[in-house]
C-alpha positions as CSV (number, residue, x, y, z in Angstrom):
1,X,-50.9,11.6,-81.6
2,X,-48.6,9.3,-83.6
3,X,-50.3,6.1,-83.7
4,X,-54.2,8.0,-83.5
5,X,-52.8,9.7,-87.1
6,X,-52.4,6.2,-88.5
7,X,-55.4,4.5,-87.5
8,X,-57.4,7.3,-89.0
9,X,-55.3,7.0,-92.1
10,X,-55.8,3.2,-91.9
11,X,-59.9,4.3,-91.6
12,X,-60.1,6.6,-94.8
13,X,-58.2,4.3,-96.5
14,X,-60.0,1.3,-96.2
15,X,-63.6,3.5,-96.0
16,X,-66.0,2.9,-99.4
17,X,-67.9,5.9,-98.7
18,X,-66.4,8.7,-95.9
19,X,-68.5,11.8,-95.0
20,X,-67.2,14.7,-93.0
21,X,-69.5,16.4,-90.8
22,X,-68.0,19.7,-89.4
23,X,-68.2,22.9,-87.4
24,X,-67.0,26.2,-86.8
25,X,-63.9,24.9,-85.2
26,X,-63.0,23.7,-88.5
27,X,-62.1,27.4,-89.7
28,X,-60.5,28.6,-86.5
29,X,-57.6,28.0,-87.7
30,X,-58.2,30.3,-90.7
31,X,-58.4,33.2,-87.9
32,X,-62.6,32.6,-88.4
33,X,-63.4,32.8,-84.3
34,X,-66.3,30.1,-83.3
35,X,-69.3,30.5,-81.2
36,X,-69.5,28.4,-78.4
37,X,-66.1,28.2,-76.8
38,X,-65.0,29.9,-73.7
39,X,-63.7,33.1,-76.2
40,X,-66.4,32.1,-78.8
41,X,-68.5,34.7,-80.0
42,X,-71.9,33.7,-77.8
43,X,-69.2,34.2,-74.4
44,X,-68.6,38.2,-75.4
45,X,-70.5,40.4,-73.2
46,X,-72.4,42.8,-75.3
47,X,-76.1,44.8,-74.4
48,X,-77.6,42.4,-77.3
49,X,-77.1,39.0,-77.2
50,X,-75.7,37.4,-80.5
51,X,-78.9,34.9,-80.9
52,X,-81.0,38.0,-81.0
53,X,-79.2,40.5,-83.1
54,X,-79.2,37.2,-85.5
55,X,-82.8,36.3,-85.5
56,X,-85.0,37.1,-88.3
57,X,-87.4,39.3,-86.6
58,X,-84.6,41.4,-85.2
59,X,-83.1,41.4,-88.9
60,X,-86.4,42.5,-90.2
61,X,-87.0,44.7,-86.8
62,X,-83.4,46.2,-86.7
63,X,-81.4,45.8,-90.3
64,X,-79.4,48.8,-89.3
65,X,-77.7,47.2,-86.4
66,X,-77.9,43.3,-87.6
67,X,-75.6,44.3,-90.4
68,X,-73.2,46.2,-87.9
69,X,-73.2,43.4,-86.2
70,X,-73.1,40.8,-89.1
71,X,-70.3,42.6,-91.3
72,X,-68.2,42.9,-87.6
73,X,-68.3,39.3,-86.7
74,X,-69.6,36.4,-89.7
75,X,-67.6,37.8,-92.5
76,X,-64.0,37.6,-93.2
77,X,-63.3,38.3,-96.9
78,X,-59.2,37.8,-96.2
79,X,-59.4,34.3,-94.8
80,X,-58.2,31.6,-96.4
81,X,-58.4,27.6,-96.8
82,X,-56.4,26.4,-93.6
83,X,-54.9,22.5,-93.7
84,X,-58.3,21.0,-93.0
85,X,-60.1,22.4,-95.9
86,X,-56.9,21.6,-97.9
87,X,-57.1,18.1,-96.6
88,X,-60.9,16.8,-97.3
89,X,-60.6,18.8,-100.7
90,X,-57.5,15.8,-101.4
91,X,-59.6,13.9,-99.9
92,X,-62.8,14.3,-102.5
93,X,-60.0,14.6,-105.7
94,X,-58.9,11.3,-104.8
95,X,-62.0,9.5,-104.3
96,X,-62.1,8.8,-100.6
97,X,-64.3,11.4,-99.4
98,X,-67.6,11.8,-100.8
99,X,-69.0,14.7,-99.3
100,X,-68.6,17.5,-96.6
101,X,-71.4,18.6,-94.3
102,X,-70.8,21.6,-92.9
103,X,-72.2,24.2,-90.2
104,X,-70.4,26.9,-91.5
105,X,-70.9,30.1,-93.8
106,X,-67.6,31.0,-94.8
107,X,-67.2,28.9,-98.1
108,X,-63.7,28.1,-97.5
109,X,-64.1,24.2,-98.6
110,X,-65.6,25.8,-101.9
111,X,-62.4,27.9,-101.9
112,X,-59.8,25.1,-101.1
113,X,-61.4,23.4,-103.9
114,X,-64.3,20.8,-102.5
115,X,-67.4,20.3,-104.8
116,X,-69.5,18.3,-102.8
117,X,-70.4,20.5,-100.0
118,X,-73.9,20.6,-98.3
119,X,-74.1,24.0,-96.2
120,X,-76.7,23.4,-93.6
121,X,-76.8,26.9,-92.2
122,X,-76.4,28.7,-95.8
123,X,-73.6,30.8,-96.8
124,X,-72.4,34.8,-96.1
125,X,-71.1,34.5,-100.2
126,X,-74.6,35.6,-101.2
127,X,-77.1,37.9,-100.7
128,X,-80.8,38.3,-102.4
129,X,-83.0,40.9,-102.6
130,X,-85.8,40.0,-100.7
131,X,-88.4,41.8,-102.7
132,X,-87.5,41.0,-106.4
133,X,-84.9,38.2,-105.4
134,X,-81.9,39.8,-107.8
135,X,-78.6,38.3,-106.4
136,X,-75.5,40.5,-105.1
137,X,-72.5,39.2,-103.2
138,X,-70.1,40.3,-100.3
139,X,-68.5,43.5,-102.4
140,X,-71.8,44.4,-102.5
141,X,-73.0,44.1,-99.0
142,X,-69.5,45.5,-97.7
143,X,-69.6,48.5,-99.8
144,X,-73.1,49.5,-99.0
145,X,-73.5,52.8,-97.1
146,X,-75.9,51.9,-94.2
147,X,-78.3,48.8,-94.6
148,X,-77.8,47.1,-98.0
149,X,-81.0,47.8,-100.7
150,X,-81.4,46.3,-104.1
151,X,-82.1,48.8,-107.1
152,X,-85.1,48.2,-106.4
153,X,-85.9,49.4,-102.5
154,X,-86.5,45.8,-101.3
155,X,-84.1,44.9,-98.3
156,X,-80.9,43.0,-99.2
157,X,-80.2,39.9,-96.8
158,X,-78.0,37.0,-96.7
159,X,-78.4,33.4,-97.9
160,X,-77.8,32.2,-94.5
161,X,-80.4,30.4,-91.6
162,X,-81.1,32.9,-88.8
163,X,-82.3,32.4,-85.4
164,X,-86.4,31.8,-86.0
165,X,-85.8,30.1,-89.4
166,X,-85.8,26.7,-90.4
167,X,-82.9,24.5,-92.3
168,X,-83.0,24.1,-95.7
169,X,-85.4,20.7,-95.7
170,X,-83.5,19.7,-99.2
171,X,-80.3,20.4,-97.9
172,X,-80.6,18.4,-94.4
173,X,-82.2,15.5,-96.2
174,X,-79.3,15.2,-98.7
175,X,-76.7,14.9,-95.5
176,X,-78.9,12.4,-93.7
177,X,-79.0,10.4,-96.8
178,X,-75.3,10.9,-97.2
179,X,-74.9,10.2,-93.5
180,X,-77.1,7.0,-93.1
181,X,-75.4,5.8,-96.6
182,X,-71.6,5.9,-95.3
183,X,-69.3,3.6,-93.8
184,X,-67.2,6.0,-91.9
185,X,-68.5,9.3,-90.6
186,X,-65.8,12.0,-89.3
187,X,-66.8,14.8,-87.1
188,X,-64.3,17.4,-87.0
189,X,-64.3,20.9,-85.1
190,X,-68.1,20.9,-83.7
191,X,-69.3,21.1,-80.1
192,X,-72.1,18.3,-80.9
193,X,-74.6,21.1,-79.0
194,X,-76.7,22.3,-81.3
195,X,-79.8,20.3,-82.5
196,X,-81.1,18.7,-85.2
197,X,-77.1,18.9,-86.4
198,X,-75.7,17.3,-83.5
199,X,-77.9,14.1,-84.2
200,X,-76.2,13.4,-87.4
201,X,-73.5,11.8,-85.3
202,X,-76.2,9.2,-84.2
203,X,-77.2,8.0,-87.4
204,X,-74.1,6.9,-89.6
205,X,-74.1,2.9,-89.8
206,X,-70.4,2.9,-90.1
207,X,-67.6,3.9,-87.7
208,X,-67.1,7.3,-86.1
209,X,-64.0,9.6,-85.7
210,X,-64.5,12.6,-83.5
211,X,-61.7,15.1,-83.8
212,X,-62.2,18.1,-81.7
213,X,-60.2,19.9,-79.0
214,X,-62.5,19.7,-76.2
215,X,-64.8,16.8,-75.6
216,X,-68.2,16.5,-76.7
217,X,-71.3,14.6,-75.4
218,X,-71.1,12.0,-78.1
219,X,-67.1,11.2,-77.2
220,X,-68.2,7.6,-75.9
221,X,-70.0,7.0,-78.3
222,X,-67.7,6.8,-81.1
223,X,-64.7,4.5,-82.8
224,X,-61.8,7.2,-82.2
225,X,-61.6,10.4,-80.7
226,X,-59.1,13.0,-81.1
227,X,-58.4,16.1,-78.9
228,X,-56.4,18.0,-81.2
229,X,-56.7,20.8,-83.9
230,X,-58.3,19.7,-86.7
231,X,-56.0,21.6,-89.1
232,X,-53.5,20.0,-87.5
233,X,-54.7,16.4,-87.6
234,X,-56.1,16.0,-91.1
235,X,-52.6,17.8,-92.1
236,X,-50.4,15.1,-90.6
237,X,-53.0,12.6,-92.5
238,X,-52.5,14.2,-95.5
239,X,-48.8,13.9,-95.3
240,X,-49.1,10.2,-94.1
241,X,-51.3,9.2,-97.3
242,X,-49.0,11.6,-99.5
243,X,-45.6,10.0,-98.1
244,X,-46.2,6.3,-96.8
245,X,-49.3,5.7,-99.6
246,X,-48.5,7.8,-102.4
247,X,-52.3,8.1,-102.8
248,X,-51.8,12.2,-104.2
């Protein structure tokens, strides 16, 4: 762990441009659970599986029970920034990260104090009518009785991609560009499953760091791979840039 630690310090550091590229694993350790492991949320046996109760038709179909669902399992109002998010915010304040990619809804970058943060898949910190388009925000949503309506009748939904929906073309094409522009890409906390997000660890013309605690299909493929928590790792880089380089 020692000597993986420095050469990923020794990578940021002598980086020009570093994008991070992560997933739900990144904000496990914030007590946010993930999808896709063997306790994620897709593995729980329920009469509905998540992908449905998530789609847009079934939001449309079945508001009731997609925000039972949804107010259950994607928000956590208490959690906060763990040592990751901490990290890559340092990172951005001192100049040697210039952008996050993310997968996930939670805005905890935002909250550990990252500006430049592309949210592919949206994010559960607002919420628009979809009839007049007036905006409300989680305090609204959690305080609704029943299904969340605007003033105005319409339905209230989340800014976030469902099942059925597209990414946000803008979005995407700002983390390819940032992606295809950087010299070292690091994937952090992200099964590498889930497609056209998983092909942005194809693309970067620079060196890749996976860190992740189980493998992923793309582990070959890149310049160092760590099977660690990511909290964990990019904390012990933080300390090793703070201590050794005096770069904060």
């Amino acid at each position: 762990m020692t000597d993986t630690i420095q050469v990923l310090t020794e990578l940021i550091l002598s980086a020009k441009k570093t994008v991070f590229f992560g997933g739900a694993g990144v904000s496990t350790e914030s007590g946010v659970p993930d999808f896709r492991s063997a306790k994620g949320l897709y593995h729980q046996n329920r009469p509905i599986s998540p992908e449905t109760i998530l789609s847009h038709s079934f939001f449309i179909r079945e508001p009731a029970v997609f925000y039972d669902f949804y107010t259950h399992n994607l928000l956590y109002p208490d959690a906060k920034p763990n040592l990751a998010h901490i990290a890559l915010a340092k990172l951005e304040q001192a100049g040697k990260l210039s952008c996050v990619v993310t997968q996930n809804i939670d805005g905890l970058h935002q909250a550990a104090g990252s500006k430049n943060v592309l949210e592919l898949h949206g994010t559960s910190n607002r919420y628009y009518c979809m009839d007049c388009a007036k905006p409300y925000n989680n305090g609204f949503v959690l305080t609704s009785q029943g299904v969340p309506r605007c003033a105005c009748g319409g339905l209230v939904r989340p800014d976030v991609v469902l099942y059925e929906e597209a990414l946000d073309d803008k979005v995407t094409r700002q983390a390819v560009q940032h992606i295809n522009a950087c010299d070292l890409l690091i994937i952090g906390g992200t099964s590498l499953s889930v497609y056209p997000a998983a092909s942005f660890a194809q693309i970067c013309p620079g060196k890749t760091v996976i860190i992740n605690r189980d493998p992923t299909p793309f582990d070959n493929r890149a310049d160092l791979v760590i099977h660690d928590a990511i909290g964990q790792t990019l904390g012990a880089v933080l300390s090793r840039l703070t201590v050794d380089y005096d770069l904060f």
